[in-house]
C-alpha positions as CSV (number, residue, x, y, z in Angstrom):
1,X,0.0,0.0,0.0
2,X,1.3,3.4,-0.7
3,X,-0.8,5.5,0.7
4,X,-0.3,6.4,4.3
5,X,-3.2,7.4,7.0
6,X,-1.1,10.0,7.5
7,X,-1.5,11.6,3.8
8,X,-5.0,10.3,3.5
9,X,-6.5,12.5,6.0
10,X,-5.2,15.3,4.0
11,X,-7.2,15.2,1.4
12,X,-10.4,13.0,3.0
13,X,-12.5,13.4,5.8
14,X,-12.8,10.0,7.9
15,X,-16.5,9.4,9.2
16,X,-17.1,5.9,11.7
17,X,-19.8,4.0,12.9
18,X,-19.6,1.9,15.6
19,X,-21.3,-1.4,16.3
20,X,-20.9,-2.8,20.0
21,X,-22.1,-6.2,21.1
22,X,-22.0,-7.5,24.9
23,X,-23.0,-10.6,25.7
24,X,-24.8,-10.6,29.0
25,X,-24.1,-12.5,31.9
26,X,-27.6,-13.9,32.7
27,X,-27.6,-17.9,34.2
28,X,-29.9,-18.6,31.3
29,X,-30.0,-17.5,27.2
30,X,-32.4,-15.3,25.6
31,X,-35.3,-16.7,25.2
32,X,-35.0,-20.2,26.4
33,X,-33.8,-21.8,30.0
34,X,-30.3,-23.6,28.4
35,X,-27.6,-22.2,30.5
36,X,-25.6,-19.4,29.3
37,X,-21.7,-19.6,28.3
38,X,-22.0,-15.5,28.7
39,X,-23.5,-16.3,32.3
40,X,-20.8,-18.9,33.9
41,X,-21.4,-21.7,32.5
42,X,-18.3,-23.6,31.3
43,X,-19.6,-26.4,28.6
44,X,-17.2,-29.4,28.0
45,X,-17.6,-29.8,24.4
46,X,-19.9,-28.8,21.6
47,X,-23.5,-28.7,21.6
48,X,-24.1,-29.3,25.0
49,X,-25.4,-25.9,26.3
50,X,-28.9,-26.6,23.8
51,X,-32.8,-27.0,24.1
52,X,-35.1,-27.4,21.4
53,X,-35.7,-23.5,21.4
54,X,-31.8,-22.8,20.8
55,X,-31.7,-25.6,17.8
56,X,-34.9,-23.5,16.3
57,X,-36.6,-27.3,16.6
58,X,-40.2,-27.2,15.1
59,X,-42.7,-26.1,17.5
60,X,-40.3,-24.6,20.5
61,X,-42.2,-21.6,21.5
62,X,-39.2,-18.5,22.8
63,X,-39.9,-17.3,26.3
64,X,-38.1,-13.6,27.1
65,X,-35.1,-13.1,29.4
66,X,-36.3,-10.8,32.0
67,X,-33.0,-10.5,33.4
68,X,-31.7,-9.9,29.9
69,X,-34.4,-6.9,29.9
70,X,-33.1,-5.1,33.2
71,X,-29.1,-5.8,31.7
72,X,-30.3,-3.8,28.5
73,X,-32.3,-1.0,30.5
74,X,-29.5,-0.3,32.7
75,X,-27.0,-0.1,29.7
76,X,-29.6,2.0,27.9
77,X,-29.6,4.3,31.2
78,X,-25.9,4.9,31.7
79,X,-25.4,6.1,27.6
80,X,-28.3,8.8,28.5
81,X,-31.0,6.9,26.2
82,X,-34.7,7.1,26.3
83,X,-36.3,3.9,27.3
84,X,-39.0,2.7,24.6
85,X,-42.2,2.6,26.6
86,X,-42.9,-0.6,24.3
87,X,-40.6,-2.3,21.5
88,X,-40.8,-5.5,20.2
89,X,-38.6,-8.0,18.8
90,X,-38.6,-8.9,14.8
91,X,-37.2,-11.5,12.9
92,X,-33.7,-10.6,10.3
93,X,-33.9,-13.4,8.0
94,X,-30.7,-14.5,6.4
95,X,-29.1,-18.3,6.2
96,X,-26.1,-19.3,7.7
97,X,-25.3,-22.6,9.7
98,X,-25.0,-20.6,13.0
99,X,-28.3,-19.6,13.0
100,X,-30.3,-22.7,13.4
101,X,-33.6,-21.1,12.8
102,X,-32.3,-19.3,9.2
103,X,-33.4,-16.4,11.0
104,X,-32.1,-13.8,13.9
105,X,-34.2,-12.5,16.7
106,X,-33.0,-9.4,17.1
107,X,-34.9,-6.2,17.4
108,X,-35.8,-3.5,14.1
109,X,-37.6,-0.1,14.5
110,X,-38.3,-0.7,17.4
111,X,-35.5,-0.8,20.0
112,X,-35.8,-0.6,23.6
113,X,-33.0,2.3,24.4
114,X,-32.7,4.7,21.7
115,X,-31.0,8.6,21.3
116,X,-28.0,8.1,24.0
117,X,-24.7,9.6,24.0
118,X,-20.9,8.7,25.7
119,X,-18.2,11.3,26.4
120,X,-15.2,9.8,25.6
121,X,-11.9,11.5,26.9
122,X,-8.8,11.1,24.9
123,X,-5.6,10.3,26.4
124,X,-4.5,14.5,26.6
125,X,-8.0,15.3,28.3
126,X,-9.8,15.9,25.4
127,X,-13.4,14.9,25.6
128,X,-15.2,14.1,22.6
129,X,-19.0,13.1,22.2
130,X,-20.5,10.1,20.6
131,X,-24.0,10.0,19.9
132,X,-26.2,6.7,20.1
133,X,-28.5,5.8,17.8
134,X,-29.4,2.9,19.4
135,X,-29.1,-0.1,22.1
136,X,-31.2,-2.8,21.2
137,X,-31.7,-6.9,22.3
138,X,-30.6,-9.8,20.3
139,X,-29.6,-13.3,20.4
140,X,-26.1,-14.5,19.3
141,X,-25.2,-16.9,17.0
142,X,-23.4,-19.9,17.2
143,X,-19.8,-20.8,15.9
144,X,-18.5,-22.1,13.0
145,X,-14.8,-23.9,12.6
146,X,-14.0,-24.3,9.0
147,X,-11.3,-27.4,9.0
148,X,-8.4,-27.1,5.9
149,X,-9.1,-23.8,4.8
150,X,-6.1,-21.3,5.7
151,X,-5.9,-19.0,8.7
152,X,-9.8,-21.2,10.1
153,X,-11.4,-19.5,6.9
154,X,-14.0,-21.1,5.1
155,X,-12.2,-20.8,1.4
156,X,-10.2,-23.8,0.7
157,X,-12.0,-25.8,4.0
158,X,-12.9,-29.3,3.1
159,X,-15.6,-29.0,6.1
160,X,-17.2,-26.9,8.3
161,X,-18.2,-27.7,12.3
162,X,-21.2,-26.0,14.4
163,X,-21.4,-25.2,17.9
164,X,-24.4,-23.7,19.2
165,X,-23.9,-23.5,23.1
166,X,-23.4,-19.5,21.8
167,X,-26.5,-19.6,20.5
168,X,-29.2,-17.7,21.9
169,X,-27.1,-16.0,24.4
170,X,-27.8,-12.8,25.3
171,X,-26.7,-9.7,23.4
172,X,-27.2,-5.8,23.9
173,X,-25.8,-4.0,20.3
174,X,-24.9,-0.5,20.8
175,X,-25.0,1.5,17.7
176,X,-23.3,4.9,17.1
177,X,-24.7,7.6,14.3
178,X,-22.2,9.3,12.1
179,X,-18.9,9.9,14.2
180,X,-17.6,12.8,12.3
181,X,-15.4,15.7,12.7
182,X,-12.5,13.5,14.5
183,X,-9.9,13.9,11.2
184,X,-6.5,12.2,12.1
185,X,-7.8,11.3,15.8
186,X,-10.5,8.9,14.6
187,X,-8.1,5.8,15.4
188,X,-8.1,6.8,18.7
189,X,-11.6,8.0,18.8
190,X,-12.3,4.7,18.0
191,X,-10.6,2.8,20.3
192,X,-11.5,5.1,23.8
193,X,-15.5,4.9,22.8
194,X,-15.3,0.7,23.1
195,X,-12.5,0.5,26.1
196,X,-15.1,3.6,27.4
197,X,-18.0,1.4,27.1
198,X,-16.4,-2.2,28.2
199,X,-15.6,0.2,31.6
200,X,-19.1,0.8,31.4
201,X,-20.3,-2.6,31.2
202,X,-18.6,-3.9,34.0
203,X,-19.2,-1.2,36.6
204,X,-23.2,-1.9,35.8
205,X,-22.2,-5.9,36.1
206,X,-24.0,-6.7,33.5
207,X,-21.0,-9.2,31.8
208,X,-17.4,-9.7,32.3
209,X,-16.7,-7.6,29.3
210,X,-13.7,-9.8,28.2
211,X,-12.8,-8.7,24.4
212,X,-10.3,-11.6,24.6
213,X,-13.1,-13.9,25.2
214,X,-15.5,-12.4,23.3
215,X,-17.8,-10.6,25.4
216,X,-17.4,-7.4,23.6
217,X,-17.3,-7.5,20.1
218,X,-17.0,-3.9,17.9
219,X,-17.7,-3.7,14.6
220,X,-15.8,-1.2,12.7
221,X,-17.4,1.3,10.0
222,X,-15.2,3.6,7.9
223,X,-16.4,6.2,5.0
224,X,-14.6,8.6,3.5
225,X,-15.7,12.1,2.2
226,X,-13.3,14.9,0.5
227,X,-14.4,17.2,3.2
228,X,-16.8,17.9,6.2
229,X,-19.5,19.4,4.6
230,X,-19.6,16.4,1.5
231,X,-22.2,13.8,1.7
232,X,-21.2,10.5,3.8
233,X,-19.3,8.4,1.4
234,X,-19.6,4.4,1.2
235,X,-18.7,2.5,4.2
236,X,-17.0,-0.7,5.3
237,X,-17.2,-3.2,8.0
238,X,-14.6,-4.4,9.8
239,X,-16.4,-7.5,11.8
240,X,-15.5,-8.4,15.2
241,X,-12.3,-6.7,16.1
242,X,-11.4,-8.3,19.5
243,X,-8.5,-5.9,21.0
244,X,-8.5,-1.9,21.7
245,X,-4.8,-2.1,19.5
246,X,-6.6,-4.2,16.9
247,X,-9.5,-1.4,16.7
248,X,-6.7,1.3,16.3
249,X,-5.2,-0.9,13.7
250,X,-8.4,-1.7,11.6
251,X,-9.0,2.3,11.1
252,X,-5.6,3.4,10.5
253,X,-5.2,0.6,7.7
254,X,-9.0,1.4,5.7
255,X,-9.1,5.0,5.7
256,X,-5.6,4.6,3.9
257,X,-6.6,1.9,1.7
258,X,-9.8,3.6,0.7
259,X,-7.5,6.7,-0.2
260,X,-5.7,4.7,-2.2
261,X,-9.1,3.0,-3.7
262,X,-10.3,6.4,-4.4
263,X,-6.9,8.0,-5.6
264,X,-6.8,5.6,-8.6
265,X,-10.6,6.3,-9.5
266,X,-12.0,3.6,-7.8
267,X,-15.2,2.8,-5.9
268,X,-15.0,1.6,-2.7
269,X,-17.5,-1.4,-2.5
270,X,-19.8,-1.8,0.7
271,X,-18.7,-4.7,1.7
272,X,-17.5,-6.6,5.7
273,X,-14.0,-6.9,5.7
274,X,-12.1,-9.0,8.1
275,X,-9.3,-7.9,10.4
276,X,-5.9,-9.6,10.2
277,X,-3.9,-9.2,13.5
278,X,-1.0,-10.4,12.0
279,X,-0.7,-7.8,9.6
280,X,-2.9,-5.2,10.7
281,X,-4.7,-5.3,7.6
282,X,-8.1,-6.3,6.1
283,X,-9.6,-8.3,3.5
284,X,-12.6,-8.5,1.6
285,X,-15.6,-10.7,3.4
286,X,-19.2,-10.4,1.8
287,X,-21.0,-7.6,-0.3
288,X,-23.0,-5.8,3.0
289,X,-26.6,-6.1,3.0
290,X,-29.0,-2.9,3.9
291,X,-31.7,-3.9,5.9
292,X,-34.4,-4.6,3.2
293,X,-32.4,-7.0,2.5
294,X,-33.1,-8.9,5.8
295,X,-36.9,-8.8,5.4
296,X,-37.7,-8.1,9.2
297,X,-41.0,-8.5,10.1
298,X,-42.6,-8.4,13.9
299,X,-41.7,-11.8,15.6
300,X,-45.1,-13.8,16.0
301,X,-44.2,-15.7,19.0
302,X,-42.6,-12.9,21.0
303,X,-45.5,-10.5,22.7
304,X,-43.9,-6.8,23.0
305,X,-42.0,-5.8,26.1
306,X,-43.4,-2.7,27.6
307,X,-41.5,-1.9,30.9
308,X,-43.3,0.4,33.4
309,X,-42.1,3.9,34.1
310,X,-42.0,3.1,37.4
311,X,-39.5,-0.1,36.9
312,X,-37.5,1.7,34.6
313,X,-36.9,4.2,37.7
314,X,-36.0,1.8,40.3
315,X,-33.5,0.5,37.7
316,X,-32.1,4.1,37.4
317,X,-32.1,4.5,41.4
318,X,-29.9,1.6,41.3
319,X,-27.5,2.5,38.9
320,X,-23.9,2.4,40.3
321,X,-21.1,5.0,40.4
322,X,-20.3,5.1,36.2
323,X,-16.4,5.2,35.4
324,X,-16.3,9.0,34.8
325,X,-17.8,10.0,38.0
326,X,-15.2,7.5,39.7
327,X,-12.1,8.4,38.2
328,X,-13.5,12.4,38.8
329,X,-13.6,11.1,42.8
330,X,-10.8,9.0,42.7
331,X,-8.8,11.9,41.7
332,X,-9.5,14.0,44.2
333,X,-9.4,12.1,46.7
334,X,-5.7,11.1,45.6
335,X,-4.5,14.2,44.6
336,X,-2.9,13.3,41.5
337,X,-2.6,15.9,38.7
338,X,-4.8,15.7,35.4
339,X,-1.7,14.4,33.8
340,X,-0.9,11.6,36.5
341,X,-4.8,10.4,36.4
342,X,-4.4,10.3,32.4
343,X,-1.4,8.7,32.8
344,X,-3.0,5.4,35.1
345,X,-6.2,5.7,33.0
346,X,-4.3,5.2,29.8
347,X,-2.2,2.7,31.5
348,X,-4.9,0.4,32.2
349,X,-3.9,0.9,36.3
350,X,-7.2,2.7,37.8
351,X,-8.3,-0.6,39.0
352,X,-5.1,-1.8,40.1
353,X,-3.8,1.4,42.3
354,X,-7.6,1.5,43.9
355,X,-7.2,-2.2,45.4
356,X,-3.5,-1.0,46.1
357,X,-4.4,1.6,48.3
358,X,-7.4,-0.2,49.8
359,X,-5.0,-2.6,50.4
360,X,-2.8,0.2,52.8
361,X,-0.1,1.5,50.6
362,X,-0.9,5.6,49.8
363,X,-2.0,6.7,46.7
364,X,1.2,8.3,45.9
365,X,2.9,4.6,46.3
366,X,0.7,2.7,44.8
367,X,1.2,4.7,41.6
368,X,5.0,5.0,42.0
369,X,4.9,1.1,41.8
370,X,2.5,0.5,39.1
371,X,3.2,3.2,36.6
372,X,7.1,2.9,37.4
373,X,8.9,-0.5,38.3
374,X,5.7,-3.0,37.6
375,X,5.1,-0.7,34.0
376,X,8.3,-1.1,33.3
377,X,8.1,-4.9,33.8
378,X,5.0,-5.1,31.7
379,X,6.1,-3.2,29.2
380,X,9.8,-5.6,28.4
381,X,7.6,-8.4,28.6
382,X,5.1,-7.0,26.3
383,X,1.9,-7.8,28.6
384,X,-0.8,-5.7,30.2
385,X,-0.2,-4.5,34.0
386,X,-3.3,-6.7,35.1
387,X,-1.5,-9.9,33.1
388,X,1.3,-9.5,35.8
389,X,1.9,-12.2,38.4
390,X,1.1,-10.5,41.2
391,X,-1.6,-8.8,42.7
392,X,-2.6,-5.3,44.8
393,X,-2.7,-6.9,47.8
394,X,1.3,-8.1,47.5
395,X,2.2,-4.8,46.0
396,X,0.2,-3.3,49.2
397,X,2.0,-6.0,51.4
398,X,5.2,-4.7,50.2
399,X,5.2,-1.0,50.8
400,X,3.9,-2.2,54.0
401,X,7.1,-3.7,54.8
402,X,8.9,-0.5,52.9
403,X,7.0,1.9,55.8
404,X,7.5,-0.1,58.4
405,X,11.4,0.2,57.8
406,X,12.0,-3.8,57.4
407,X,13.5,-3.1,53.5
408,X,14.3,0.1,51.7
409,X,13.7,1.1,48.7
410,X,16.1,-1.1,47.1
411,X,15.6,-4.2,48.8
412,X,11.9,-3.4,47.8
413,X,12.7,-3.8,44.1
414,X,14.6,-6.8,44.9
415,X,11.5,-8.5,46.9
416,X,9.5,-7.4,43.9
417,X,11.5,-9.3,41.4
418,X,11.4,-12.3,43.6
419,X,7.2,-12.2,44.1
420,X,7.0,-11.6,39.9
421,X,9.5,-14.6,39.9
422,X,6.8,-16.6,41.8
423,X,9.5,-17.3,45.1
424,X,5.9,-16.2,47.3
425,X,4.7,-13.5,48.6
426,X,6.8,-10.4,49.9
427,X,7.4,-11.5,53.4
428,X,8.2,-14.7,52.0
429,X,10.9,-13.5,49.7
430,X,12.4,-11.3,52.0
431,X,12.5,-14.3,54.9
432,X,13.9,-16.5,52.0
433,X,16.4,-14.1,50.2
434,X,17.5,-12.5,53.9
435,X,16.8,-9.0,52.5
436,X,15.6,-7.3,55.6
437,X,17.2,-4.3,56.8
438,X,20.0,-5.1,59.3
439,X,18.7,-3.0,62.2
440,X,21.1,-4.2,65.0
441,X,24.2,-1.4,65.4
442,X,26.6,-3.6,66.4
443,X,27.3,-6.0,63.2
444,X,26.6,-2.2,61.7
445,X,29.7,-0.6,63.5
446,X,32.0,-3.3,63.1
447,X,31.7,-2.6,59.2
448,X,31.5,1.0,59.7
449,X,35.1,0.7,62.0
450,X,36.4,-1.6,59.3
451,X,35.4,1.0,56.6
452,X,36.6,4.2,58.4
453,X,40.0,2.1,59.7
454,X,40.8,1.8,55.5
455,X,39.6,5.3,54.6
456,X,41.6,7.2,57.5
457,X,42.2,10.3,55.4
458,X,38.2,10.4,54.4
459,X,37.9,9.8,58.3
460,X,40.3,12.8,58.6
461,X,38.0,15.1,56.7
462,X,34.9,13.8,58.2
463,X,36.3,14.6,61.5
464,X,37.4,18.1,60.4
465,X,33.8,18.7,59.4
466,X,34.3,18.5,55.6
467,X,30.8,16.1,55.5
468,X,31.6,15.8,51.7
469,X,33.5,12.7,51.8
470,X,30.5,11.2,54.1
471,X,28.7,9.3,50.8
472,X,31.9,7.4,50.5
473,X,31.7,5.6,53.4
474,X,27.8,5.3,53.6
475,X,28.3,3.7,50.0
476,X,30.9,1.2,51.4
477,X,28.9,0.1,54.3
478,X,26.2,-0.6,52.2
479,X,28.0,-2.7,49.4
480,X,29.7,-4.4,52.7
481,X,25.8,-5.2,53.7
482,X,24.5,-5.8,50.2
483,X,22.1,-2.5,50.7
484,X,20.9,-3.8,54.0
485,X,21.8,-1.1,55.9
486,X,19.8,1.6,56.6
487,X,21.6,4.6,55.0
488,X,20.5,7.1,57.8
489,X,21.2,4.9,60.5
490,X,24.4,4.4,58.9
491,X,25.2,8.2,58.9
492,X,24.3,8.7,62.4
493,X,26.7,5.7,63.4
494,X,29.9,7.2,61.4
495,X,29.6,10.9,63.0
496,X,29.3,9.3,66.4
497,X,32.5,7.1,65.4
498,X,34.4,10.0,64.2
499,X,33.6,12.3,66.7
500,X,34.2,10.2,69.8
């Protein structure tokens, strides 16, 4: 490809759309009582998690999810929709093996949140709006595994296999209008509206959110325009991009491969595309189908869902803290500086430095040990913080041990590297490596004597108050110890020496 992101967005204006699914994590699926894989359940093979209503058997009758309902109200709530006072579900009718009915249930014109928006803040502060077309309920499909083709896809595959315990499951799908007016930032607009709403999700507890799992699924739209005020051009979809870098990734790569498209006189074809994480690249799926194409009609079996006023207030009432209003507290009550809270926020450490600190350790250590030495770590190894062996309650454990004077410092990044090693906890490792702080002054003044009797010209100076030479000696003393001195005790100890 020769054409950059970078040049593209000189000449065209990017526009996205945004498709979010999140599984719920009710016990049971949709619209039948089969447990849910979303909800807990852990199946041992395929086709296990099934009842006639989840194989679309002849004569199974679909029964509605109340618990599914309150999951999609109180998502509806926190991205400031209206609630429908009634909406229905309705049938999209398309055939693949995944679907064993040949048709969706989903929800059409008449969805049960609708007209929402998110603020999404950017990693330097800035805060940019999203508005929400919608939030309506579905079912998920199952899963296909294409054997022999390359890379699991279906072309060159000699067969395909079906699971359907994913069928049926639970789905809210968030969907964005127009997202326009972003220009080179839409990569990054892109990715902070998802990791924005997975936060979301799991503060209402309504799934594990999990992209690496598949609980939250984004599909990515791009269009092109050659300026701001141009009509929307034709868009893509990028299906099911899994990661926030992926998301990034996916944009970046078709707003410059449209330029290109478009550069040569082309047309770019509305079409899914599918997202190679090995490349960063997409490639051509199926031709994209508008939604006449889909032939909804009201689902027969399925009467409409009309959730009281008064309900859907109890539901608000019961709303927890949402992650903006947190991190606003949070940062007071910590006293970091706009910067530092971007800093942990971008970092993926807000979670981690709260259980730090409820764990003991002060704000301001909790964050010098996550975003320094532990980021650090994560970052050689190529991992998240959270995907660190070890947890807040060790890294609280060991400032513990820092304040209490048993290790410095330096014997603390020591005792770290032993817990990340897996040698226990820190106690453990300082017991087993012998890294605690020698706090007895006499095997202290029999190195300091031995230190100052082979320095006797530093001891000179020290005793003719030049206090200059004094970091000679304290360094000695604590090679002699292996840093297991403390370094102020160690100062005290040499002036008394040298002055008696």
């Amino acid at each position: 490809m020769t054409v950059t992101f970078e040049d593209a967005i000189t000449r065209y204006d990017p526009v996205l759309g945004i498709e979010v699914h999140v599984e719920l994590g009710t016990r049971t699926k949709m619209f039948d009582d089969a447990p849910s894989p979303a909800g807990g359940t852990e199946p041992e093979g395929a086709n296990e998690l099934v009842t006639p209503v989840s194989l679309g058997l002849p004569g199974a009758l679909p029964v509605v999810n109340g618990a599914a309902v309150e999951h999609a109200i109180r998502i509806g709530l926190a991205l400031g929709c209206q609630i429908a006072e009634t909406c229905r579900f309705a049938r999209k009718n398309y055939f693949y093996p995944d679907i064993p009915k040949n048709f969706q249930t989903s929800q059409y014109d008449e969805p049960i949140a609708f007209d929402g928006h998110l603020d999404v803040e950017l990693s330097d502060g800035t805060v940019v709006r999203v508005e929400i077309e919608r939030a309506h309920m579905e079912e998920d499909a199952g899963k296909n595994t294409h054997v022999g083709g390359a890379d699991g896809r279906i072309h060159g595959a000699s067969h395909s296999l079906v699971d359907y315990n994913r069928a049926g499951v639970p789905l809210v799908e968030i969907v964005t209008k127009p997202i326009t007016g972003v220009g080179e930032r839409a990569p990054e607009v892109a990715r902070a509206y998802v990791q924005t709403l997975r936060d979301i999700f799991r503060a209402l507890g309504v799934s594990e959110a999990r992209m690496e799992r598949g609980n939250v699924r984004a599909d990515i739209n791009v269009s092109l325009r050659p300026s701001p005020d141009a009509p929307l051009g034709t868009r893509t979809e990028t299906k099911n991009v899994n990661s926030f870098r992926s998301i990034e990734r996916a944009v970046r790569f078709e707003v410059a491969r449209q330029a290109e498209v478009l550069d040569g006189g082309g047309t770019v074809v509305q079409e899914t595309r599918h997202f190679h994480e090995d490349t960063g690249t997409t490639s051509p799926g199926r031709v994209k189908s508008d939604a006449e194409d889909y032939r909804y009609f009201p689902e027969p079996d399925l009467v409409p869902i009309a959730p009281s006023r008064e309900w859907v207030e109890e539901i608000r009432a019961s709303l927890p803290e949402l992650p903006a209003a947190r991190r606003r507290r949070l940062q007071a009550e910590w006293g970091y500086a706009d910067a530092e809270m971007r800093d942990v926020v971008n970092a993926g450490a807000l979670d981690l430095i709260e259980a730090t600190v409820a764990a003991g350790a002060s704000p301001a250590a909790a964050r010098k040990w996550w975003m320094g030495e532990l980021a650090r770590t994560a970052k050689a190894q190529e991992v998240a913080l959270e995907e660190l062996p070890v947890t807040p309650a060790a890294i609280g454990e060991l400032q513990a041990l820092v304040d209490s004077g048993r290790i410095n410092d330096k014997l603390a990044r020591q005792v770290l590297e032993g817990v990340l090693a897996g040698e226990g906890s820190p106690e453990e490792v300082v017991t087993a490596r012998g890294l605690e702080i020698v706090s007895d002054d006499g095997p202290l003044l029999e190195v300091i004597d031995a230190t100052l009797a082979a320095q006797p010209d530093i001891a000179e100076k020290i005793r003719g108050g030049n206090l200059g030479p004094m970091g000679v000696i304290i360094g000695a003393v604590m090679k002699a110890t292996r840093g297991q001195a403390d370094a102020g005790r160690v100062r005290e100890l040499v002036m008394e020496r040298v002055q008696g």
